[in-house]
C-alpha positions in Angstrom: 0.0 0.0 0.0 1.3 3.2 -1.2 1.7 6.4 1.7 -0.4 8.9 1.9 1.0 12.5 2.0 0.1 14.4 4.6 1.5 17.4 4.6 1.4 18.8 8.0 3.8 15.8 8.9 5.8 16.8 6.6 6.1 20.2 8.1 6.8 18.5 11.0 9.8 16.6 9.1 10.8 19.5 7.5 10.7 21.7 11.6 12.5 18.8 13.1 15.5 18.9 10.1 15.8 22.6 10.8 15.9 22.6 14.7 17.7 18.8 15.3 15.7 19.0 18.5 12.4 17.3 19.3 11.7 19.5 22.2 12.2 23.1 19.8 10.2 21.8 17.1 7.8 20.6 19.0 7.5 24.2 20.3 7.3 25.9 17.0 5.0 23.2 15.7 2.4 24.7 19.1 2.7 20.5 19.9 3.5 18.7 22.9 6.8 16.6 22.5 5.5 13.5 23.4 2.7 14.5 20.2 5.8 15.7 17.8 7.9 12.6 18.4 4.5 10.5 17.1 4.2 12.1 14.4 7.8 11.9 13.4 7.2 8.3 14.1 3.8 7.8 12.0 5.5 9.2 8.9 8.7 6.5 9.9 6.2 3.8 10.2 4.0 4.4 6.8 7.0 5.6 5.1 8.6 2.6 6.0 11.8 4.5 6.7 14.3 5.2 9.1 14.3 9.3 8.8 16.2 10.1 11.8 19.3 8.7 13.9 18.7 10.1 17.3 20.1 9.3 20.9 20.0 11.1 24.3 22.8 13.6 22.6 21.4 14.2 19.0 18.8 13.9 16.5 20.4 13.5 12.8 18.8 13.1 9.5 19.6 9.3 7.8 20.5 9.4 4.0 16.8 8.1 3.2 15.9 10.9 5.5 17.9 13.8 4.1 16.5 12.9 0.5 12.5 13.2 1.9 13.5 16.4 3.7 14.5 18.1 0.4 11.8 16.5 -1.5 9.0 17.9 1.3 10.4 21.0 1.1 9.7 21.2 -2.3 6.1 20.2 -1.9 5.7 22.1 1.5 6.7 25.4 -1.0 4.7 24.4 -4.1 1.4 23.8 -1.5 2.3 27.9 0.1 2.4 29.0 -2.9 -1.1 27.3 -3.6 -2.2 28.8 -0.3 -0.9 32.3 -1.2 -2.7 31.8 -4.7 -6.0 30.9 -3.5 -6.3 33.9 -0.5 -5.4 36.1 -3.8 -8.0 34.7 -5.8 -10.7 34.7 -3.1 -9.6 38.7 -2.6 -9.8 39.1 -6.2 -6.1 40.5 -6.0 -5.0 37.6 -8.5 -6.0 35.4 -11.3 -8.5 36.4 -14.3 -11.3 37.8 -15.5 -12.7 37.7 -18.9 -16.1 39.9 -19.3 -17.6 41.7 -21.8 -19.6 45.2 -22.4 -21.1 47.0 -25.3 -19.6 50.1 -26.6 -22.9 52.1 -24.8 -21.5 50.5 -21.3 -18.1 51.6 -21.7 -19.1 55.1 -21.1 -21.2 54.4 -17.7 -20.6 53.2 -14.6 -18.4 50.4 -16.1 -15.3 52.8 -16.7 -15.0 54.6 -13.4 -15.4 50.5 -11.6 -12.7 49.7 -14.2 -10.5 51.9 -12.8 -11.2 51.5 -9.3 -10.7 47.6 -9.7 -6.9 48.1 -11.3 -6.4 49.9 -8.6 -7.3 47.9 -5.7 -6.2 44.7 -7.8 -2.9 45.5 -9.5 -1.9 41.9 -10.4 -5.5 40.8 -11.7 -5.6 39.6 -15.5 -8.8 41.7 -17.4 -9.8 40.7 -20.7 -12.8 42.6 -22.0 -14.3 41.8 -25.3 -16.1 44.8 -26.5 -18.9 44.1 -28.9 -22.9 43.5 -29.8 -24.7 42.0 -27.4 -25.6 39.1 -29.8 -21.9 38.3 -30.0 -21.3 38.9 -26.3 -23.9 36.6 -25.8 -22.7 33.4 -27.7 -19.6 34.3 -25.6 -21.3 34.1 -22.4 -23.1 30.9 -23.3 -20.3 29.6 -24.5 -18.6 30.1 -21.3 -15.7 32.5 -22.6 -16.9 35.4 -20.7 -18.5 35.5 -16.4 -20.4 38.1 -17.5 -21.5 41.1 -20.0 -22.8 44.3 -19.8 -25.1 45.9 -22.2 -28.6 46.8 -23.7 -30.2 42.8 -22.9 -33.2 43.7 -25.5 -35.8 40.2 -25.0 -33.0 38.9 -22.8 -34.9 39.4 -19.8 -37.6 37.3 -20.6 -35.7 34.2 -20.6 -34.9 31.9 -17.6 -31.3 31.2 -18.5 -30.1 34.5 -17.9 -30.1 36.6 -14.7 -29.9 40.4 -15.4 -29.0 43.4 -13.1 -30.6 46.4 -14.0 -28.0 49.3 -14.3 -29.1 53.2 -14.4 -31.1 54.0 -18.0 -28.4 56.0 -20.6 -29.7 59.1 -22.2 -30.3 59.4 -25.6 -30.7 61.5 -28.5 -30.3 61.9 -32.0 -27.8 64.4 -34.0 -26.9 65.3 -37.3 -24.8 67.2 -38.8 -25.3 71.8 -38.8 -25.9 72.0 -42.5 -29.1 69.1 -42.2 -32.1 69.8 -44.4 -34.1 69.4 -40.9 -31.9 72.6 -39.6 -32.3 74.7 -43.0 -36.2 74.4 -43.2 -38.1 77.7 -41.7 -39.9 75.8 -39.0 -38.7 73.9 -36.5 -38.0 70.0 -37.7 -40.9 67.9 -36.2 -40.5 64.0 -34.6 -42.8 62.9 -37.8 -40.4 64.2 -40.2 -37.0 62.0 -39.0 -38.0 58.5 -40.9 -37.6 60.2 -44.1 -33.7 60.8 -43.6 -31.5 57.5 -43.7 -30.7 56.7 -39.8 -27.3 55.4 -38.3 -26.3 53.7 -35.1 -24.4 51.3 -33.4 -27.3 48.9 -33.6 -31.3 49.1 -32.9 -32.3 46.0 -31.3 -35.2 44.3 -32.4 -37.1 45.0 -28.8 -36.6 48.9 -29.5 -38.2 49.1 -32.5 -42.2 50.0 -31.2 -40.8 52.4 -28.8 -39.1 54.4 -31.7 -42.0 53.9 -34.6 -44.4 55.4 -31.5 -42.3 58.1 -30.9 -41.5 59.4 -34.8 -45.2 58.5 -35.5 -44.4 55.5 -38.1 -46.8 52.5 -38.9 -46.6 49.6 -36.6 -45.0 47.3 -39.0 -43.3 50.4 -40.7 -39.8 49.1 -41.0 -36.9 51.6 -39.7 -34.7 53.1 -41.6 -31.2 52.2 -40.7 -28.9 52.4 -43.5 -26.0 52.3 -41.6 -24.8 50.3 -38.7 -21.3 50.1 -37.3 -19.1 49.3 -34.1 -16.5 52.5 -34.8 -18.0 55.6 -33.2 -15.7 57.5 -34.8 -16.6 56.6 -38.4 -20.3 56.9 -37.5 -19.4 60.6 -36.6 -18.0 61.3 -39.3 -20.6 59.6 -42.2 -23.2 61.4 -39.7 -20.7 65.1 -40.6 -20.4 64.7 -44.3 -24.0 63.2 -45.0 -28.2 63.7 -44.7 -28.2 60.8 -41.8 -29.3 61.0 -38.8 -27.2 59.5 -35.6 -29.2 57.5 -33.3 -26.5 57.4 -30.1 -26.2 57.9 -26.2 -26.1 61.5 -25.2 -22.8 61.3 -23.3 -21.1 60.1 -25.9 -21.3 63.6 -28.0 -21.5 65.8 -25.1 -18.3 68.1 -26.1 -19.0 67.1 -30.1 -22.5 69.2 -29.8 -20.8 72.0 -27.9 -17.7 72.8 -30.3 -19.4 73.2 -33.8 -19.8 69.4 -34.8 -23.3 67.5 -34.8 -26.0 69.1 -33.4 -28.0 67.4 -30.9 -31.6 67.5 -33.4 -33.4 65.3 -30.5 -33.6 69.0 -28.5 -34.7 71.0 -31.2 -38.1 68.5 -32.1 -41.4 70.3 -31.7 -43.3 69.0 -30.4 -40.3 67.7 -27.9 -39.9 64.1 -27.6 -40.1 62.9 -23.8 -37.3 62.3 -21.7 -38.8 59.3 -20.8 -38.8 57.8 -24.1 -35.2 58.8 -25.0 -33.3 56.1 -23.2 -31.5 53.3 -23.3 -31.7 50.4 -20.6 -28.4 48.5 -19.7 -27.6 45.2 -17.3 -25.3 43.3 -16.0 -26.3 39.8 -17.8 -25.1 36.5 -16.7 -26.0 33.0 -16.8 -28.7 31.8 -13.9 -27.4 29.8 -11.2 -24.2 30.3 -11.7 -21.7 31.9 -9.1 -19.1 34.4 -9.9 -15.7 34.0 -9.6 -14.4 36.7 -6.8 -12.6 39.2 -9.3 -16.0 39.1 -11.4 -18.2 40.0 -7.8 -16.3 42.6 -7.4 -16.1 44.3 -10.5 -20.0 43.7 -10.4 -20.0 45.5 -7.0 -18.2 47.9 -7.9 -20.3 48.9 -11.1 -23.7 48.6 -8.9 -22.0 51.1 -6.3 -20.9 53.3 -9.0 -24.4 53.0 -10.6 -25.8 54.3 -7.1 -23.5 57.0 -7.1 -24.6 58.4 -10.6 -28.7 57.7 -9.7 -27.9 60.0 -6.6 -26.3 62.8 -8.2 
């Protein structure tokens, strides 16, 4: 029958090679010496092996004994390190963490956590996949990702996912200061948007009622997207040098609408659209049932507290 390792007998082997005396390594072990010497004689008698010569005068390592003592040393270091490993990962001060977000949640709550988790957790591993939710979602069920965060759309309707509701993103929509809409004599009116081509990052299916309602379209009147596209950059500047209008989240083109490049047209619609309408939703999505690794709970924390902290001011 093969030994079993146990390695807080080997610690004891490895105290009682350091000191050479039962009576101070039984000390530093917090052990009786009549409990050290049995376990130095447990590991002698499943080992099979003579470890140590020792008389009234001295304790001494054997050959057999001396070639254990470096081997459990090597293991005793490898299972610390293990130790030291695991208290990291359980304080989310080590490891990895692979999430995703849409190009709308990079500009919310998310960022400000980012940073606040690089610098609590220097040493952590991040890889963030920025995308569409549809790809951020194979991702997720695939397992390549703990979580996402983005618009969910019907996500919430379906028992495999569990979604955290994050603080709604303004929205609006902007075109460029030389637009037809800007030119006429009258103010431009909601009805009079469908009939310019639209861009944006994408229109989920789920949004599409809310927006035929609010530019008074048909309901089965299909939307006029001509352009889609993960570069907000480019989108700007098709939006700058074309007739289209920009569907996109307000905070995005804050500055842009304040230093003589698209004009936020959502504020100049009469009759106004309703700030209740011009939003978009975001969540924390992630698959039911399943618990988060520690570096993943706390960046999730840390987005919900920095979601409070927007709400309040």
């Amino acid at each position: 029958m093969k030994a079993l390792i146990d390695l807080k007998r080997l610690h004891h082997l490895e105290l009682l090679a350091e000191e050479l005396n039962f009576s101070r390594a039984a000390e530093r072990a917090h052990l009786s010496q009549t409990a050290f010497s049995r376990s130095i004689q447990s590991l002698e008698a499943e080992f099979e092996l003579r470890l140590f010569d020792r008389d009234t005068r001295s304790v001494r390592p054997t050959p057999a004994g001396r070639y254990l003592i470096g081997k459990a040393r090597v293991l005793l270091g490898r299972a610390r390190d293990l130790a030291d490993e695991v208290y990291y990962l359980s304080h989310a001060e080590r490891g990895e963490l692979s999430f995703g977000a849409s190009l709308l949640a990079m500009g919310g709550p998310l960022r400000q956590a980012l940073i606040e988790l690089k610098q609590q957790c220097p040493r952590l591993k991040l890889h963030i996949e920025a995308s569409q939710t549809p790809n951020l979602l194979l991702h997720l069920e695939q397992e390549n990702i703990e979580f996402f965060v983005a618009y969910p759309g019907e996500l919430e309707l379906d028992d495999r996912f569990s979604l955290s509701w994050l603080p709604a993103e303004p929205t609006s929509i902007f075109c460029r200061p030389e637009h037809p809409l800007l030119l006429q004599s009258t103010p431009p009116s909601p009805a009079q948007v469908p009939g310019y081509p639209w861009s944006a990052v994408m229109l989920d299916k789920s949004l599409a009622p809310r927006l035929r309602a609010m530019f008074g379209m048909k309901p089965n009147q299909a939307l006029p997207v001509e352009l889609s596209c993960d570069n907000l950059s480019l989108l700007r500047d098709l939006t700058l040098c074309s007739d289209n209008i920009l569907f996109t989240w307000s905070s995005w083109l804050d500055r842009d609408d304040h230093s003589g490049g698209l004009v936020n047209l959502g504020s100049l619609l009469r009759p106004e659209l309703l700030q209740s309408q011009m939003y978009v939703e975001c969540a924390i999505v992630q698959l039911e049932g399943r618990t988060l690794s520690p570096p993943a709970q706390r960046l999730v924390d840390l987005i919900q507290a920095r979601s409070v902290t927007v709400r309040d001011t």
